[in-house]
C-alpha positions as CSV (number, residue, x, y, z in Angstrom):
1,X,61.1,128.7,130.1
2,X,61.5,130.5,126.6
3,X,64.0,128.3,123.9
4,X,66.8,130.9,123.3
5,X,69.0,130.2,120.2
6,X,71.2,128.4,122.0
7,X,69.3,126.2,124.0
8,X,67.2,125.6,120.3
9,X,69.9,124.5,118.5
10,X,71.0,122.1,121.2
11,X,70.3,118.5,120.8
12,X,71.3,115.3,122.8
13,X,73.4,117.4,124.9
14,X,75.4,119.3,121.9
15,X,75.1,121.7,119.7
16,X,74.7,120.9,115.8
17,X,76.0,123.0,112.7
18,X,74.1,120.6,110.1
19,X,76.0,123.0,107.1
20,X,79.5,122.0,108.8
21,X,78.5,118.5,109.2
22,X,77.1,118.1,105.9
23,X,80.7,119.1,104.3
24,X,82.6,116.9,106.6
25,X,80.3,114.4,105.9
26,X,81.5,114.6,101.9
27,X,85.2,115.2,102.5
28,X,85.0,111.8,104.8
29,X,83.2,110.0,101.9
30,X,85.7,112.0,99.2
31,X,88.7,110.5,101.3
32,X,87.9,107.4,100.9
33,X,87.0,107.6,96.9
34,X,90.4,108.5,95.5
35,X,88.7,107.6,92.1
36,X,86.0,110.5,92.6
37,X,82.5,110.5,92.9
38,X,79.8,111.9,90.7
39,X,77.6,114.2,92.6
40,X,74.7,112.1,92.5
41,X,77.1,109.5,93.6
42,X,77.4,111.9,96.5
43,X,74.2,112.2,97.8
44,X,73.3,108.3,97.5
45,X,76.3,107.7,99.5
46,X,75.4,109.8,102.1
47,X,71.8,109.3,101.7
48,X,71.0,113.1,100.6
49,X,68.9,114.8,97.9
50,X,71.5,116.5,94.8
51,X,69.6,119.5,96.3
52,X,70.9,118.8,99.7
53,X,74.8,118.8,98.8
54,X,74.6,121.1,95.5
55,X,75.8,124.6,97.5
56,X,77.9,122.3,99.6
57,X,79.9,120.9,96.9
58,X,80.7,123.9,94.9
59,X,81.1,125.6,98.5
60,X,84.2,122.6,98.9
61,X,85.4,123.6,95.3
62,X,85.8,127.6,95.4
63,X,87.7,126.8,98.3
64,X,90.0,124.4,96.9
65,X,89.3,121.4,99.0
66,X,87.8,119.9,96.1
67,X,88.0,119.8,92.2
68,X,86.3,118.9,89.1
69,X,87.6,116.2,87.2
70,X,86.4,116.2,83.4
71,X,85.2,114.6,81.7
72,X,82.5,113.2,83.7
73,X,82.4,115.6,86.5
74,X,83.8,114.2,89.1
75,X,84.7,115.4,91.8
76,X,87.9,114.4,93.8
77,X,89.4,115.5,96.7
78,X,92.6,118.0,96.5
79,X,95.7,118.2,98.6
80,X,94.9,120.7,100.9
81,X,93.7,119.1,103.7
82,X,97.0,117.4,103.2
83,X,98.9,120.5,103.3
84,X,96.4,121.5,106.2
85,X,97.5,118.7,108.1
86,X,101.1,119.4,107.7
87,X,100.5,123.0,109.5
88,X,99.0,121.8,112.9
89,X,100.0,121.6,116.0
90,X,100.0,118.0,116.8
91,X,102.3,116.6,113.8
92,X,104.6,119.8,114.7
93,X,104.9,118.5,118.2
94,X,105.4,115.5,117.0
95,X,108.7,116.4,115.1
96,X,109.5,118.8,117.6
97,X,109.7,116.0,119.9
98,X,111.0,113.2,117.5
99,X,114.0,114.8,117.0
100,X,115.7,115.5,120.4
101,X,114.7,112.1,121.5
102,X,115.5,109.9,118.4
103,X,118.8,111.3,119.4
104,X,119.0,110.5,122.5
105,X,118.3,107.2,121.4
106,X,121.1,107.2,118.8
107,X,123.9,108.2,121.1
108,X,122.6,105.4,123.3
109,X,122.2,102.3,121.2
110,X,125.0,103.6,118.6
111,X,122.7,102.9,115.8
112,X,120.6,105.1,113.6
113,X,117.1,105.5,113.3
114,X,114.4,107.2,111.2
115,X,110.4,108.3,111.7
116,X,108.2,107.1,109.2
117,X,104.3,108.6,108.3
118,X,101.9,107.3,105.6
119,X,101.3,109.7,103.0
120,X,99.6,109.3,99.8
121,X,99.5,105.4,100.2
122,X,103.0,104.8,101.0
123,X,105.0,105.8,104.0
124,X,107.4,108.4,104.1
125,X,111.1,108.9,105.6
126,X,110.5,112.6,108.0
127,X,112.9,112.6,110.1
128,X,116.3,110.9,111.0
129,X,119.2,110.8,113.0
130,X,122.3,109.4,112.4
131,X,124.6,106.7,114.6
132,X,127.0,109.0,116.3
133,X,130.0,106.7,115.8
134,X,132.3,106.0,113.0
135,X,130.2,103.3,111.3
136,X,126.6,103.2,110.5
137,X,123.5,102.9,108.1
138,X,120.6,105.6,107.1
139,X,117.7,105.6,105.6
140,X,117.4,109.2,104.2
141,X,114.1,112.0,104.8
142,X,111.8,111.9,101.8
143,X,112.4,108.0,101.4
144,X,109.1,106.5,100.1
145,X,108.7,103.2,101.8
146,X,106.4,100.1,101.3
147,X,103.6,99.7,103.4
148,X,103.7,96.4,102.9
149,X,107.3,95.1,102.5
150,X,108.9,97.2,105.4
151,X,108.9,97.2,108.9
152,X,107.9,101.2,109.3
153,X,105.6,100.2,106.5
154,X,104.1,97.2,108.0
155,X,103.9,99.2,111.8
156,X,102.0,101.8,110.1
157,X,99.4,99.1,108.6
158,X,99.1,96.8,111.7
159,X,97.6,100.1,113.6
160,X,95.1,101.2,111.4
161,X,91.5,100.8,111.9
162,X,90.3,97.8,109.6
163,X,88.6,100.2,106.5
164,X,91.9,102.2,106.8
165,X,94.2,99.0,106.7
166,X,92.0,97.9,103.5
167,X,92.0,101.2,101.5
168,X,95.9,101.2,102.0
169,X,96.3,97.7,100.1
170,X,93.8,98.8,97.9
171,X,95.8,101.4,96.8
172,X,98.9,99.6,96.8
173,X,97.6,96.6,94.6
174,X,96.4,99.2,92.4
175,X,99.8,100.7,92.4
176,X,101.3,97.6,90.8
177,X,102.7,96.5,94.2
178,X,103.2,92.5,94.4
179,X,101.1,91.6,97.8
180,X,99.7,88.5,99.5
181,X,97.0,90.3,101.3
182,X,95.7,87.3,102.9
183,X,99.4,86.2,104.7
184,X,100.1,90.0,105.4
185,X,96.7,90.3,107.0
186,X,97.9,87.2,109.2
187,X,101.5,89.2,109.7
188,X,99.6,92.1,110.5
189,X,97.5,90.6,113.1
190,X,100.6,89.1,114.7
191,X,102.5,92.6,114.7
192,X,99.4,94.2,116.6
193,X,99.8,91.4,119.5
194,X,103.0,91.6,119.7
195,X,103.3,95.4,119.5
196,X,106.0,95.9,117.0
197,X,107.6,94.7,114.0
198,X,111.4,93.3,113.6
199,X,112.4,91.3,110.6
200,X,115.5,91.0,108.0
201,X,115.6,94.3,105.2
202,X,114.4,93.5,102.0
203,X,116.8,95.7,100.5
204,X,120.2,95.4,102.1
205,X,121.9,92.2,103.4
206,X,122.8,92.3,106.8
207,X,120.3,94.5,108.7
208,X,117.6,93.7,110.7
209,X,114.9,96.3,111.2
210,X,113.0,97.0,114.3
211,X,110.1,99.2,114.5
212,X,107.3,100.5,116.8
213,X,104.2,102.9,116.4
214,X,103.7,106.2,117.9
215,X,100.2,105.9,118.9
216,X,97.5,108.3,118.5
217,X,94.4,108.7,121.3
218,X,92.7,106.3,118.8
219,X,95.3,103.4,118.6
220,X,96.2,104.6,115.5
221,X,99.9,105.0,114.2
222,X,100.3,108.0,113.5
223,X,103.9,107.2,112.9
224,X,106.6,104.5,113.2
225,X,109.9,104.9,114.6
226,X,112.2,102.4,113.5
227,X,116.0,101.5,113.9
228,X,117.8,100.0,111.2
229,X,119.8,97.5,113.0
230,X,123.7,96.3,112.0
231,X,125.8,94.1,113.9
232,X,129.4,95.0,114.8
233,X,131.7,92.7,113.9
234,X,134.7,94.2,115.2
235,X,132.6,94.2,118.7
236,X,130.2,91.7,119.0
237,X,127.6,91.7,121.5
238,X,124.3,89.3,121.9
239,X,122.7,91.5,123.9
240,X,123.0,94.5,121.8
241,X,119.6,93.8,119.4
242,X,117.9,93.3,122.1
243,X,118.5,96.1,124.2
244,X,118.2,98.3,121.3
245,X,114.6,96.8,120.5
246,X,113.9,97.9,124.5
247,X,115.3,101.6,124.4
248,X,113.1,101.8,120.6
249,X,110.2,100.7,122.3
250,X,110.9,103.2,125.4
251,X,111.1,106.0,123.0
252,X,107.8,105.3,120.9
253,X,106.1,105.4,123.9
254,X,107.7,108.7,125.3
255,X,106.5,110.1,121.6
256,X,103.0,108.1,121.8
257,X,102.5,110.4,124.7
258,X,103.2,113.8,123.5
259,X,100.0,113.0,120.7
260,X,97.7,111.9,124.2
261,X,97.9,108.4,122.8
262,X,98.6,105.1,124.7
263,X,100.4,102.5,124.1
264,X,99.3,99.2,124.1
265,X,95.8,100.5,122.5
266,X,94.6,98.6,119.5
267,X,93.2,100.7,116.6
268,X,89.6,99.5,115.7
């Protein structure tokens, strides 16, 4: 039988575009470089000729997903697949969802609660909904969070895959951010057995935080959804933390399943 293009091009049972693949292959490697690579760092790294990458590069530049930092030439990656990534369809079904049934949960446990991503090396406050009654705590949208020192924060860096987890601190420690990366790494570990995070504020007396991840396919957080606890003291209940810790955990897995995700997978 005659190769036709199609069946030519096909090869371990799929088909290859080695042009597409060779510019994933560099935003991948860019990703993880925040400092920018050289473009002989480039092809080393991905064990190319300069020849091999040169069109590919300048392709990534004209169309803004990459830009030339002087002097030296390096090349960094932009925000666009950021911006990208805040047009498609899953993270829009994920707020579309979020919303309606961080509400739900509201009403139900009378407490507040929030939706947390990581973005830029620290998480970020994009949605919330208030405590339907007369009393209650927020933590508002746009809040930048620590990874490290919160319980969205910490959520989001227990389900990471390991290089993820690692550039994260990276970053952070870099930042100027105070970290003992060898007992958070324990903490960490304990949060991904346990399946969520709950533990005193570090910034206002009197709340506990609870939080759990909204689970990518992967077994990767692709968010956190967290309840910022208070106690009544005008109506005291023991039960009350805990059942709000069960309805949280309920609802992170209701929005762990509109992204395909399960919960209960471990990021790796």
């Amino acid at each position: 039988m005659n190769a036709t293009p199609e069946n030519a091009t096909k090869e371990s049972g799929r088909y290859r575009a080695p042009a597409l693949e060779k510019g994933l292959e560099i935003l991948e490697l860019m990703a993880a470089r925040p400092e920018g690579l050289s473009q002989s760092e480039i092809a080393r790294a991905l064990n190319r000729t300069v020849g091999e990458i040169f069109r590919m590069l300048n392709c990534l530049v004209e169309h803004g997903y990459l830009s030339i930092q002087r002097p030296g030439d390096r090349y960094i990656l932009t925000l666009k697949l950021f911006e990208l990534a805040h047009r498609s369809e899953p993270l829009d079904r994920l707020l579309g969802n979020a919303l309606p049934a961080m509400r739900e949960l509201a009403a139900n446990i009378e407490q507040s609660c929030h939706l947390a991503l990581i973005e830029g090396g620290h998480g970020v406050v994009v949605a919330q909904v208030d405590n339907p009654g007369h009393i209650g705590f927020a933590v508002r949208v746009g809040s930048v969070i620590s990874l490290a020192s919160t319980a969205s924060g910490r959520v989001l860096l227990a389900f990471q895959t390991a290089e993820d987890r690692q550039r994260l601190l990276a970053k952070a420690v870099a930042d100027g951010e105070r970290i003992d990366v060898a007992g958070l790494q324990r903490d960490l570990e304990a949060i991904r057995t346990r399946g969520f995070e709950e533990m005193d504020s570090t910034r206002i007396r009197g709340i506990r935080d609870v939080s759990f991840p909204v689970l990518d396919h992967k077994g990767s957080a692709a968010a956190a959804v967290t309840v910022p606890f208070i106690e009544r003291l005008d109506a005291p209940n023991r039960e009350a933390f805990g059942r709000t810790r069960e309805a949280l955990g309920r609802t992170a897995g209701t929005l762990t399943a509109t992204l395909g995700g399960r919960s209960g997978v471990e990021a790796r």
